[in-house]
C-alpha positions as CSV (number, residue, x, y, z in Angstrom):
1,X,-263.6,-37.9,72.5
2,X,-263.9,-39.9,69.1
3,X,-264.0,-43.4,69.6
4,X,-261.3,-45.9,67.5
5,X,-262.5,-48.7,65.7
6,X,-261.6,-52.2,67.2
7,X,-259.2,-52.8,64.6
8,X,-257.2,-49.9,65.4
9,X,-256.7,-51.0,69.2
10,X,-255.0,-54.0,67.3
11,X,-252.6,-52.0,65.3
12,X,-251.3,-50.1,68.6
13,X,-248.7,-52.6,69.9
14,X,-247.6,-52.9,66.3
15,X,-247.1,-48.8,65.8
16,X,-245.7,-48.6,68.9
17,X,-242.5,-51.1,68.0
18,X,-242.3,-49.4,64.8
19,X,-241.9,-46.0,66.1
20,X,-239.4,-47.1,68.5
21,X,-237.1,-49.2,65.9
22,X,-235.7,-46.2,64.2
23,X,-234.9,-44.3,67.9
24,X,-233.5,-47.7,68.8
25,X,-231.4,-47.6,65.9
26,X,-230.1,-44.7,66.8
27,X,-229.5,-45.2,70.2
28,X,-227.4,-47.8,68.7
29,X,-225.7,-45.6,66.4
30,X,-224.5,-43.3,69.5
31,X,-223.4,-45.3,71.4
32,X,-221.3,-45.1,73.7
33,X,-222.9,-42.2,75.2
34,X,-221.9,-43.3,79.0
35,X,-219.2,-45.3,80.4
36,X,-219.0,-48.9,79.5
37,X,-218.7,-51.4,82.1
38,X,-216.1,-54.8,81.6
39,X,-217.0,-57.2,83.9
40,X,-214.3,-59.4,84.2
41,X,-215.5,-62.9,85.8
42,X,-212.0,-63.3,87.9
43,X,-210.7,-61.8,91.3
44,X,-207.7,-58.9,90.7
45,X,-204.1,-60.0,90.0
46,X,-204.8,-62.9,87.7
47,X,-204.2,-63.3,84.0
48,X,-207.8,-62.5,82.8
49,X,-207.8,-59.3,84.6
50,X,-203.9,-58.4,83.4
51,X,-204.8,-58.7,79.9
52,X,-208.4,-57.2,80.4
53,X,-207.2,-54.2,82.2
54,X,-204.1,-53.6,78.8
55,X,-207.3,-53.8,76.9
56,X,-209.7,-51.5,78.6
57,X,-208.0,-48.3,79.0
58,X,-207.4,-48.1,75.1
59,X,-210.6,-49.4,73.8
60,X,-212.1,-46.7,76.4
61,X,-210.2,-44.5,74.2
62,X,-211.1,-45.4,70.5
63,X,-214.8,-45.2,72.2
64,X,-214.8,-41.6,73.7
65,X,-216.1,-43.1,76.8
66,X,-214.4,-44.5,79.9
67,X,-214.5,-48.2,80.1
68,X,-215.0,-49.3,84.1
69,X,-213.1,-52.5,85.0
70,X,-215.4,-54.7,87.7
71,X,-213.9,-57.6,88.9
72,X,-216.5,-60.5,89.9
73,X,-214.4,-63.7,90.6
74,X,-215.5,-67.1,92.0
75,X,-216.6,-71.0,90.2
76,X,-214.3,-70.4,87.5
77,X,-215.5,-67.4,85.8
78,X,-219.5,-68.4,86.0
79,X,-220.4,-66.0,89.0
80,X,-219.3,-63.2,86.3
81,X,-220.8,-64.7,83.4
82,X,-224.0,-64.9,84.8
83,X,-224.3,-61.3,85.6
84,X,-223.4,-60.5,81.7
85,X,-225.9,-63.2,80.8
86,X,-228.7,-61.1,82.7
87,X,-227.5,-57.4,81.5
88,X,-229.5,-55.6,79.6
89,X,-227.8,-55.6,76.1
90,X,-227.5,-52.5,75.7
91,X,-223.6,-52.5,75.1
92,X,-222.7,-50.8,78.1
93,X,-221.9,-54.5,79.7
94,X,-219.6,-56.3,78.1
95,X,-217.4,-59.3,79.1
96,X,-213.7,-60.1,79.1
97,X,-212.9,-63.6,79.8
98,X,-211.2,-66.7,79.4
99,X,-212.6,-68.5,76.4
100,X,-210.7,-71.6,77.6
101,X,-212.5,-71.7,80.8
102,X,-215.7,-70.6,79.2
103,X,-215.3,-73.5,76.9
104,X,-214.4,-75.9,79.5
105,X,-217.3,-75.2,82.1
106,X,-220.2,-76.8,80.7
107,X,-218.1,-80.2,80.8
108,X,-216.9,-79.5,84.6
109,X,-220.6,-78.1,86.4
110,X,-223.4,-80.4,85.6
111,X,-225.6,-77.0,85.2
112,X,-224.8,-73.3,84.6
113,X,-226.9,-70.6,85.0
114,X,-226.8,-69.6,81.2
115,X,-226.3,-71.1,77.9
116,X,-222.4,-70.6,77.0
117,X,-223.6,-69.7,73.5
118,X,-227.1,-68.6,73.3
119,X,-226.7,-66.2,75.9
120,X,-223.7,-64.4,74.9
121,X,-222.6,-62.5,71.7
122,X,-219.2,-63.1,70.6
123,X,-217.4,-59.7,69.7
124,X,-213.8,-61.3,69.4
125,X,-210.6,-63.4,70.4
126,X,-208.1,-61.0,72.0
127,X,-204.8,-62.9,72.9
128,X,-203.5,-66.2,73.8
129,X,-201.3,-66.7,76.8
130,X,-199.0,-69.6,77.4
131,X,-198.8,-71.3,81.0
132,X,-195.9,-71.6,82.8
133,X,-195.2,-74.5,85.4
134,X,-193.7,-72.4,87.9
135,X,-192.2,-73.4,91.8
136,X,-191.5,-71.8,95.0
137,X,-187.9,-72.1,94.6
138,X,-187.5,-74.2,98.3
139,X,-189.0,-76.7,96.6
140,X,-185.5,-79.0,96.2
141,X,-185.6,-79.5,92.1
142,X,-184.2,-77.9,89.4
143,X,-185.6,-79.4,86.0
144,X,-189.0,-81.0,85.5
145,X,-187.7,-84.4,84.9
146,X,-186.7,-83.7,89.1
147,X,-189.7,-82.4,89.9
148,X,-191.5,-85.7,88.0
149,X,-189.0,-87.7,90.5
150,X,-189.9,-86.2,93.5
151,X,-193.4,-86.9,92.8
152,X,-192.9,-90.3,92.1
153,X,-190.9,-90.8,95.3
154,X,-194.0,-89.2,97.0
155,X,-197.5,-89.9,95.3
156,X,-200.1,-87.5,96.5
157,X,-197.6,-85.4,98.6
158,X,-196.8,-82.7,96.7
159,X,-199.4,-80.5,95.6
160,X,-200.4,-78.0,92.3
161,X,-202.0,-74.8,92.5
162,X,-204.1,-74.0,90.2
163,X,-206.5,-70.5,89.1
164,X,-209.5,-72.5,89.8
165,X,-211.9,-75.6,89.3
166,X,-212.3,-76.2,86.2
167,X,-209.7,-74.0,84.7
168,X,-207.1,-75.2,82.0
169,X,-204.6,-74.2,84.6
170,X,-206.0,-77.5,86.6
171,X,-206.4,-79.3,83.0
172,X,-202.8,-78.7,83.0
173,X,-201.9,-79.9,86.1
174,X,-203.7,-83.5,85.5
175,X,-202.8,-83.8,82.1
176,X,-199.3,-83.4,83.5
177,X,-200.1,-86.4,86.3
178,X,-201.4,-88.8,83.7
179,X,-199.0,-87.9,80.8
180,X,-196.2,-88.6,83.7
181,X,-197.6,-91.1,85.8
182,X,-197.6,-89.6,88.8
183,X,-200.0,-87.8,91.6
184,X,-200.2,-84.6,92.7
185,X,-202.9,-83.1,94.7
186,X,-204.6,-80.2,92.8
187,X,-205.7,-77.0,95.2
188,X,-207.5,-74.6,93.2
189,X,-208.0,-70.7,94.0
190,X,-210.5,-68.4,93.0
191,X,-208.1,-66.7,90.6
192,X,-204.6,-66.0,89.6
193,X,-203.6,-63.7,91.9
194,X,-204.6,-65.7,95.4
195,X,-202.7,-68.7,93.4
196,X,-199.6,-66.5,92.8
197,X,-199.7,-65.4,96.6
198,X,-200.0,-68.9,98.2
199,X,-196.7,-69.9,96.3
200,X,-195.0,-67.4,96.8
201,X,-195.8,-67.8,100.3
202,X,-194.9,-71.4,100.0
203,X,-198.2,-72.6,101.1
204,X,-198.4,-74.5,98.0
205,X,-195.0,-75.8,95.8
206,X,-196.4,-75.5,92.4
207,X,-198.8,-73.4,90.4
208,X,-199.9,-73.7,86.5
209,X,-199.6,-70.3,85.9
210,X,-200.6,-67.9,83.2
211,X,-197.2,-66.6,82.3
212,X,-198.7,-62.5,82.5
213,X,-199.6,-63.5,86.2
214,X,-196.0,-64.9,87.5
215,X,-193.4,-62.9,85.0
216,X,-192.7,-60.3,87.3
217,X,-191.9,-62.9,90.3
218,X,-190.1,-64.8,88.3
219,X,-187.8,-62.1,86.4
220,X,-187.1,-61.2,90.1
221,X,-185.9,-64.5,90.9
222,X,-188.7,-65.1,93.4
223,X,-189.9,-68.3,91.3
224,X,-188.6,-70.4,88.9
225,X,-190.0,-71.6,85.9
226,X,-189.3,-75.3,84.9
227,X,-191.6,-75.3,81.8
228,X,-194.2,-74.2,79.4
229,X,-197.1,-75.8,78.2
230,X,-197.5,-74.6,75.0
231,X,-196.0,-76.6,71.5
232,X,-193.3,-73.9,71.3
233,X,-191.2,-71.8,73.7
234,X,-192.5,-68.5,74.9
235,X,-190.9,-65.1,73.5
236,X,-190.7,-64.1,77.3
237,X,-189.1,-66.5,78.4
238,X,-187.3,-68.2,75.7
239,X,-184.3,-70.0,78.3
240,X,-187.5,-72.2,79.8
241,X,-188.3,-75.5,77.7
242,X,-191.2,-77.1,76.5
243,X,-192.9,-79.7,78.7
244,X,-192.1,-82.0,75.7
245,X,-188.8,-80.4,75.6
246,X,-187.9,-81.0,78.7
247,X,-188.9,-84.5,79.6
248,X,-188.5,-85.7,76.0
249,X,-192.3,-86.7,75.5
250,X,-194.6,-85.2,72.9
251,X,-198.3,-84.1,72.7
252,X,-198.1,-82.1,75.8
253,X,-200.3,-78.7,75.1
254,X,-202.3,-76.4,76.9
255,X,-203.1,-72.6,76.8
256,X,-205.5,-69.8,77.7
257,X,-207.2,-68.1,75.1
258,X,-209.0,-64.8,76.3
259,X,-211.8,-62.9,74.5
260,X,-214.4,-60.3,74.8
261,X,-218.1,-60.7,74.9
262,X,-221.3,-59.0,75.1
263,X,-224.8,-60.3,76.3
264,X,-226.8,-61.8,73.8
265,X,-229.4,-59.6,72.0
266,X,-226.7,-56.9,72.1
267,X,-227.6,-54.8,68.7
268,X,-225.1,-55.7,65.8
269,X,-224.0,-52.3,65.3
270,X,-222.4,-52.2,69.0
271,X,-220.7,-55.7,68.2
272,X,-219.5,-54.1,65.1
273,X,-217.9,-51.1,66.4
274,X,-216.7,-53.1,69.3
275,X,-215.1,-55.7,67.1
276,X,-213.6,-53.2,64.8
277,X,-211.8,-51.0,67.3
278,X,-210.7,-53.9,69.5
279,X,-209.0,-55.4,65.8
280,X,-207.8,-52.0,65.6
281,X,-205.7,-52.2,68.5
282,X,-204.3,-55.3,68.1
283,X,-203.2,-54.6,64.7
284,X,-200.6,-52.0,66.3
285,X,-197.6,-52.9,67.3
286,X,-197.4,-50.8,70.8
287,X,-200.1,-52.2,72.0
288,X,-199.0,-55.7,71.1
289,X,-196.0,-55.2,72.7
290,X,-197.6,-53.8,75.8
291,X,-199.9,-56.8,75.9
292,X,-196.8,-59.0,75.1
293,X,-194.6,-57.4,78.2
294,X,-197.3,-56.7,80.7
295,X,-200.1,-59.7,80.2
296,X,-197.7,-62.6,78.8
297,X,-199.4,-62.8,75.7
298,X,-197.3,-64.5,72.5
299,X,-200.2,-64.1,70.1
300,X,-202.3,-61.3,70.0
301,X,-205.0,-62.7,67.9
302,X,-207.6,-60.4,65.7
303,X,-210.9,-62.2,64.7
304,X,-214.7,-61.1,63.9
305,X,-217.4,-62.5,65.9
306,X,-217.9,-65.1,63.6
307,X,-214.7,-66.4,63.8
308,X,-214.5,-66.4,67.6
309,X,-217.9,-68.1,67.5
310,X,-216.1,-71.1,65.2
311,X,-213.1,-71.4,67.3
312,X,-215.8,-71.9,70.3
313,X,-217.6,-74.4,68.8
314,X,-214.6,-76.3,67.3
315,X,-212.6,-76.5,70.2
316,X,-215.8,-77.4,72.9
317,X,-215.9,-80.9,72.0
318,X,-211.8,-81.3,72.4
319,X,-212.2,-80.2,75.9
320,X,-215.0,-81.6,76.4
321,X,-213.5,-85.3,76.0
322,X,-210.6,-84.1,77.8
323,X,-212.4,-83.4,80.9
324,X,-214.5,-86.4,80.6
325,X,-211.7,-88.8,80.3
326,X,-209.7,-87.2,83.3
327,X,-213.4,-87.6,84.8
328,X,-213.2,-84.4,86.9
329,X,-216.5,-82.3,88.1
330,X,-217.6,-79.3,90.0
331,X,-220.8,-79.8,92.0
């Protein structure tokens, strides 16, 4: 058997990556050839996995391949995260999350397991989805302006659900306490759903809900809304005020924004196509309207990667300050 010069043992590692580029490349260019799993970083029932779930079944669609929902809840979306963080970038895991609470978690744990930007490719925002401050109707108020006198009449009594530590739903809550100068005692849950079960049970009066997660309790008269967080009212429930409207102050704002993901490293052409089909589908105006009925969304919102990254980086800080000055953690 001949013998190969030293130099040529050298080259070896270098052919090798060469020679698998151009099948990598068109791995790339096939894909999806298998299902594609969404991990979505929150327990069943909660907004994330409403709007997720109006999402996947479509996008599964434009892709020729199923797209497999996997539910992975707990410390505010992180336990989920991680696991995308540590796929194989391959673009059959992808993420669909709240941006919001993405954003917001470096601020609340004093370490994560991954870096919220290095270790994940943006593919693009998705929708934006109001919250609603909803009650368990025994609770004996009517307006917010009650509700802001009860609590005054009983600091530290009444208590707030909220979709977990860390969440804008709790960011909600406390900017509420602050803005109002009153105390109510946050209880978070792992998700939306166990929220939306404990007040309904009237285990706990109040929740800062994502409006997808309590319209159908609350069309059926089971809760009542008494506002919305966001700047203007919400298409679905346009008789509800404002938090400003309401109580006649002004500045009061908070929403979740939700987005898809992929892990990091995940070939551009996958982002691409992933990008352009999810657009694609927000761009029509069934599927807006189904996301509009069904996940509470009053904005569907089509970006590219880039633009999702920007929106990430230029609205970090805000909440960053935010949390810092309310001075709340997660240890």
């Amino acid at each position: 058997m001949p013998r190969l010069h030293p130099a040529a043992h050298c080259l070896m590692p270098v052919l090798a990556v060469l020679s698998a580029a151009p099948a990598f490349a068109q791995s790339a260019a096939a894909w999806p050839v298998k299902p594609v799993r969404m991990v979505i970083p929150w327990p069943p029932g909660g907004g994330a996995d409403i709007v997720g779930r109006i999402l996947a079944e479509p996008l599964g669609q434009a892709l020729g391949q199923q797209i497999v929902v996997e539910n992975r809840g707990g410390s505010n979306g992180v336990i989920g995260a991680e696991a995308v963080a540590r796929a194989v970038p391959d673009g059959y895991t992808v993420m669909f999350h709240s941006v919001t609470s993405h954003m917001l978690n470096p601020s609340f744990f004093a370490k994560l397991p991954y870096d919220t930007f290095t270790d994940f490719a943006p593919v693009g925002l998705v929708a934006e989805v109001p919250l609603a401050i909803v009650i368990n109707p025994v609770l004996p108020v009517k307006t917010l302006p009650d509700l802001i006198a009860l609590a005054r009449k009983n600091p530290g009594q009444l208590s707030f659900a909220s979709f977990g530590a860390g969440s804008i739903s709790q960011l909600a809550g406390e900017l509420f306490n602050r803005q109002f100068g009153i105390k109510m005692t946050h209880i978070p849950y792992k998700g939306g759903g166990p929220a939306l079960v404990d007040t309904l049970g009237g285990h706990v009066p109040i929740y800062f809900s994502g409006i997808g997660t309590s319209l159908p309790q609350l069309r059926a008269g089971k809760l009542r809304a008494l506002g919305v967080t966001t700047a203007a009212r919400s298409k679905l429930l346009p008789d509800v005020p404002t938090v400003d409207e309401a109580t006649g102050s002004k500045g009061y704002e908070a929403s979740v924004m939700f987005g898809l993901f992929a892990p990091a490293k995940t070939p551009q052409a996958i982002i691409t196509r992933l990008n352009a089909e999810t657009v694609r589908l927000l761009e029509s105006a069934d599927f807006q309207n189904r996301l509009a009925n069904n996940g509470g969304s009053d904005r569907a919102t089509a970006t590219s990667p880039q633009e999702m990254l920007d929106y990430m980086k230029a609205n970090t800080p805000r909440w960053a300050a935010l949390v810092k000055e309310i001075g709340a953690r997660i240890d």
